[in-house]
N, C-alpha and C positions, 0 to 999 in steps of 0.2 A: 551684477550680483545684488539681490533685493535680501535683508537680513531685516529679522526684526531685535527689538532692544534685548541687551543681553541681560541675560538673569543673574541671579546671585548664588556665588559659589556657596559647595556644601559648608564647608567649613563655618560659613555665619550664620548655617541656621540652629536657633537654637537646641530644637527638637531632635531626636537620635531618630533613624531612619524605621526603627524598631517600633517606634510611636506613633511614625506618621504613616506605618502603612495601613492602616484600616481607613484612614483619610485618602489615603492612595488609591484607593480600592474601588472607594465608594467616586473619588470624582473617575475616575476613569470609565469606570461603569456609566455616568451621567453621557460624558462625550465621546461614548462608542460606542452609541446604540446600532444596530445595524437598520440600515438603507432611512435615516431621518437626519441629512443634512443637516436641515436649518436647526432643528433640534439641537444636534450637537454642538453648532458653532455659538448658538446664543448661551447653550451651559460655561462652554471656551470661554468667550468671554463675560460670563457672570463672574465667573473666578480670577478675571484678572488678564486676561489672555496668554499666550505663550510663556511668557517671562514669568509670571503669576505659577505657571505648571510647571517649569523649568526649575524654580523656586521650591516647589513641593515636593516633586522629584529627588530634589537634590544634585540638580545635575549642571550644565553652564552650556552656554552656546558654542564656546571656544573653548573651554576643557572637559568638558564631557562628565564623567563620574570618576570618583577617584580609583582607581582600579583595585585599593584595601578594600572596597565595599562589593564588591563582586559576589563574593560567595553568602554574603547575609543577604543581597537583594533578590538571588537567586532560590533562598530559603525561604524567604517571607513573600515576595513577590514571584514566585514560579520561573520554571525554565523554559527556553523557548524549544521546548521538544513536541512534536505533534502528537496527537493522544492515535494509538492505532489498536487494532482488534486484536484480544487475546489468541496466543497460542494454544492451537489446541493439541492436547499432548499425545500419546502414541494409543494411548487407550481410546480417546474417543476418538481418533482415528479408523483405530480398529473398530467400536461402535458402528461408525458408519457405514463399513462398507456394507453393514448386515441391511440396511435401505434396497440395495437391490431386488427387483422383484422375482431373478432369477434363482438368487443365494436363497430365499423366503420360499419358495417354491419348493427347493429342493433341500433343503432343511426340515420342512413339511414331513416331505415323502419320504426321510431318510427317516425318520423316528417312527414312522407309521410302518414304514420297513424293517426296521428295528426292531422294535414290539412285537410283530406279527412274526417275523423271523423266528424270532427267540421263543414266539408260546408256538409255532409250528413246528421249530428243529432246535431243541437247544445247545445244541454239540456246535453246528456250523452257519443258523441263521442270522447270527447277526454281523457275519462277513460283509454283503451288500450293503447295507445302511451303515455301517462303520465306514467303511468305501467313501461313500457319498459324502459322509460330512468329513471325513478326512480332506479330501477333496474342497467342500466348502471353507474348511479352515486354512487350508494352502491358498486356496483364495484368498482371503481375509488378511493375514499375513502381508504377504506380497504386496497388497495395493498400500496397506496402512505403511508398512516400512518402506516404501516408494515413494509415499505422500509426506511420510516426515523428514525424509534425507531430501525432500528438493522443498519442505517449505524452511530447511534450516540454511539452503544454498543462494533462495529466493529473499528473506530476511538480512543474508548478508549482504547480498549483491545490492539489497533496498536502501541498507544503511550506509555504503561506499557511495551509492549515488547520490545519498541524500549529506554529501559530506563537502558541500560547499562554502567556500570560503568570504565572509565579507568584511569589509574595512570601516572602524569604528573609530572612537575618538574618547581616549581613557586616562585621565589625568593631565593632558593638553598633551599627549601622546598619537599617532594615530596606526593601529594596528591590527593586523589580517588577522582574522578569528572563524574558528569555525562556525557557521550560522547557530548551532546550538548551544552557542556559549551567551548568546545574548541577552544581557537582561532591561527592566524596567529601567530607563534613564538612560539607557544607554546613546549615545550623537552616533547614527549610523548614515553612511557618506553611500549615496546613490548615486548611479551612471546611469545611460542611457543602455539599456537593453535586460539592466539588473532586476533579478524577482525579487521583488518587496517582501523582507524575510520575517516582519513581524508587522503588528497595527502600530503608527506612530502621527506622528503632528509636525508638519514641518516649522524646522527654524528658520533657515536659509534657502534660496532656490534658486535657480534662473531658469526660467522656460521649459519647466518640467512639465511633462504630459503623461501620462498616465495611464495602461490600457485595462481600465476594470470589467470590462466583460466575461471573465470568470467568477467574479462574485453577482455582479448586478445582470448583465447578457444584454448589456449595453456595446454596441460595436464601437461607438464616437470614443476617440480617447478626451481625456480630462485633463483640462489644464489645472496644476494646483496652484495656487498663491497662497500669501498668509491670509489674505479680506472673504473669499468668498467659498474655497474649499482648501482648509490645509491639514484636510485627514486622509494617511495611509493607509491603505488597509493593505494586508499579509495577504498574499495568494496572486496580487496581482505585480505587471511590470510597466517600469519606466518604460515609454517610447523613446522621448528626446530629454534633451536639457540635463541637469543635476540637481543635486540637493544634499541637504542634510536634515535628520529628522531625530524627534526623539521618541525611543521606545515606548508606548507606554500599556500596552498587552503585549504580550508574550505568550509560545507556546496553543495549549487549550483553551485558554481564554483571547485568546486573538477571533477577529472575524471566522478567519478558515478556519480555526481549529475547534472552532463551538459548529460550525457548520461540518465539519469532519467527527467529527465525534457521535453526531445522528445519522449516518451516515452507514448504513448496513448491504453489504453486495451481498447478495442471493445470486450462487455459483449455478449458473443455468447448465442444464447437461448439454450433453455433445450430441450430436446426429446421429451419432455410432452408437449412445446410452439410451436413446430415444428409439432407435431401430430393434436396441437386444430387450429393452424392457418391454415393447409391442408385441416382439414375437416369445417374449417370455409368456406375457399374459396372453395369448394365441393358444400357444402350446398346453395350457396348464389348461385352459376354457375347452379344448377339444380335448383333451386326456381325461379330464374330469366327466365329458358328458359320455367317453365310450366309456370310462369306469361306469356311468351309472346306469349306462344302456345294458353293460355287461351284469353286471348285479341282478338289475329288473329282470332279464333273458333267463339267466339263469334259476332265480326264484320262480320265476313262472312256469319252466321245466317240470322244477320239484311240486308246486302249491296245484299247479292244474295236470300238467301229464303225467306226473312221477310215473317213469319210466322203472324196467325191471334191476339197472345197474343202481338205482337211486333209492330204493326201495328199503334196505338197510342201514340208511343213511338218515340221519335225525335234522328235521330241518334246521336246528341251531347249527349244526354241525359243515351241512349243507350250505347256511348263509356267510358263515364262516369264512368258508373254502370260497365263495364268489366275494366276498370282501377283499380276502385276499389277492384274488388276480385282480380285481379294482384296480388295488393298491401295485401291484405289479404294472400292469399300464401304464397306470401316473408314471411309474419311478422310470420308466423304461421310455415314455414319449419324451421326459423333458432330459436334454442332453446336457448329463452332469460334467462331459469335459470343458464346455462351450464358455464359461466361466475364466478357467484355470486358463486355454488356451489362446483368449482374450488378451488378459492379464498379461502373461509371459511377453505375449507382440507388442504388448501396449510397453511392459517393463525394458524389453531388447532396442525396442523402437527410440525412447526416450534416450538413453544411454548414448546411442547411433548420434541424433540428434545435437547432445552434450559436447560431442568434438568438431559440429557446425558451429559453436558458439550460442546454439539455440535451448537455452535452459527451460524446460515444462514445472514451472510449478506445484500442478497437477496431473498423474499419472493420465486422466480421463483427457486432458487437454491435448495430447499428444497427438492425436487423432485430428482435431483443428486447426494447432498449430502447423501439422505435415502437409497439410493442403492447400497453405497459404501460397499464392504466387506473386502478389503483390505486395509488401510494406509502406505505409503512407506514415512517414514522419516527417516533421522541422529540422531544417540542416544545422541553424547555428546552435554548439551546447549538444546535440543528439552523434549524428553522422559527422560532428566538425568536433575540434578540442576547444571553442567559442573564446579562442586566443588567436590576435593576430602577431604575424613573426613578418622582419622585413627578408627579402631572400636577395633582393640587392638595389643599387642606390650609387649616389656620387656625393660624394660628400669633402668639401672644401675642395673639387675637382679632381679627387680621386675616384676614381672610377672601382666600385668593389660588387663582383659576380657572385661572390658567394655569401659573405653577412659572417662569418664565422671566426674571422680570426681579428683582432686588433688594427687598425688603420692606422698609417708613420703619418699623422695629420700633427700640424703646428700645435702646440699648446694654445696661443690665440684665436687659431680656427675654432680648436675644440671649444674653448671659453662660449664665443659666440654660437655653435651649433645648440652647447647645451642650454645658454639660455634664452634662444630659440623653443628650441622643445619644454622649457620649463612655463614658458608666459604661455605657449601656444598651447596646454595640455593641462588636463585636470586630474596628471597623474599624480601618488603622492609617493616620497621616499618612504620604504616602511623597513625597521631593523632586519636586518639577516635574522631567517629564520638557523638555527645551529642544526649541523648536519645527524644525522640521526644514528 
């Protein structure tokens, strides 16, 4: 185990933490720059090197930060929460679905039907075009309240996963915390396999390796020491070795989370949205040109042959009437169920899905999702509970098949097995968590 000298507890430093955080602020910022090594290490040690920051921090090598200081470091110096993209709320949900070029189509033709209804019959014309956007608004509905009950299903399921637990060092204490309780100063104890939950600077280490190719797309993993690189960055994991580091970004101000924060997904359609908006814009481009082939026919009728039935007929009157069956075309080529009917397979389809275990996000995704016949994931932590259990063993030459119940081993057996496991392990005791 390679440690460098230990810093000086809070308690001696003069300054209240309240003081030194704009000092805080400004050197962290100097030594985490993103992707400028040498940069960083030469600010590191301008200011004194590790023990020097450990010092400013407020924090110790072997005790950590006092754990009274937790909720002011987390005020003044931020939370280690990732910054994520606003909810969008049921209204602009509902906004959205008006994007369709199918609903746009037939929202059109529905007011144009509307209109022309009501100045041609006012008793019963405006039946049809009421219809239609009834129709379009049962659409609208349905998708937006579809899309907000799986993005409220999807935001919890995000935050349970994202509810990992890591082992710190708080008051010469060491104790399982949830990753977003971490703050600046905090001595966070890494294993081999562990995601690097915050940007930090190691204190302590042995043979830690490093896989940064999520932030830099570097394949080679990286050995850390204290002399030539001993900065963590947030987003990446240990390979081998161990360590202990100190916090010193957190949250949105970490590498990832200034890199997640620019950070914008553009929801690509589906095959299925790509297929109904081509034949939407199909369907309206050929209704539109028999509408206006039908128009020109007709006006050419009255303007060059006026005919003996047409002869009493005022050509305003006349263009009128051909406006009209235009507008009948349009309403009648583009199929206002085609939407709704959609919708409902996409809304049933989903639900179906729901008791696979297979959660849709988005209503539209449904359709992607169902077609999947492959999944390519990482076993340990995903497909695995990334905890090993013994299932059985011999132990001081008792032979045990199942691991489950208490072994009648000697007390001196046990002595020796446990301190065994204690030298040979970089496990730590941590207090009973109280049953809930």
């Amino acid at each position: 185990m390679v440690a460098t000298r230990k810093g000086t507890k809070t308690s001696k430093d003069e300054r209240s933490l309240e003081e030194r955080a704009a000092s805080i602020k400004d050197v962290v910022k100097r030594i985490n720059e993103p992707q400028a090594l040498s940069v960083n290490l030469k600010h590191l040690q301008d200011i004194g090197g590790v023990s020097a920051l450990l010092e400013l921090l407020g924090s110790d090598e072997d005790r950590g930060v006092e754990a009274d200081s937790v909720s002011q470091r987390r005020e003044l110096l931020g939370s280690n929460v990732l910054p994520s993209t606003p909810r969008k709320s049921f209204w602009q949900l509902f906004v959205d679905t008006f994007d369709d070029a199918t609903l746009q189509i037939l929202i059109v033709a529905a007011i144009v039907s509307l209109i022309i209804g009501v100045y041609d019959d006012p008793a019963t014309g405006y039946v049809e075009g009421m219809a239609i956007l009834a129709a379009c608004l049962i659409v609208s509905v349905v998708t937006a309240m579809n899309d907000y009950q799986k993005e409220s299903q999807f935001r919890e399921l995000s935050a349970a996963n994202d509810e990992v637990d890591v082992v710190v060092v708080r008051s010469g204490q060491f104790q399982s915390i949830p990753v977003g309780q971490i703050v600046v100063g905090d001595l966070v104890c890494l294993e081999a396999g562990d995601a690097i939950p915050c940007d930090g600077v190691l204190v302590n280490y042995d043979g830690l390796d490093v896989d940064e190719s999520a932030l830099t797309g570097e394949p080679e993993d990286i050995n850390k020491d204290s002399t030539h690189d001993p900065f963590l960055l947030s987003g990446c994991t240990a390979i081998a070795g161990s360590g202990r580091f100190v916090a010193i970004a957190v949250g949105k101000h970490s590498q990832w989370g200034i890199i997640k924060s620019h950070l914008e997904k553009e929801q690509e359609e589906t095959p299925l949205q790509e297929k109904l908006d081509d034949m939407a814009a199909m369907i309206g481009y050929v209704g539109m040109a028999a509408a206006a082939a039908t128009f020109i026919a007709m006006m050419a009728i009255k303007i060059f042959l006026d005919p003996e039935h047409l002869k009493d007929v005022s050509v305003f009157k006349h263009a009128l009437d051909a406006f009209i069956i235009g507008v009948t075309i349009v309403v009648v080529a583009v199929p206002e169920g085609l939407p709704l009917a959609v919708t409902i397979s996409l809304a049933y389809s989903t639900k179906q899905m729901l008791h696979d275990q297979n959660l849709i996000r988005h209503l539209a995704a449904c359709e992607t999702m169902g077609n999947a016949t492959n999944i390519c994931s990482d076993k340990t932590g995903t497909l695995t509970e990334n905890r090993m259990t013994v299932v059985r063993g011999i132990f001081a030459n008792v032979r045990d098949s199942v691991c489950k119940k208490p072994l009648k081993i000697s007390p001196a057996a046990m002595d020796v097995i446990m301190e065994g496991i204690s030298c040979c392990s970089t496990a730590k005791i941590l207090p009973a968590v109280p049953p809930q």
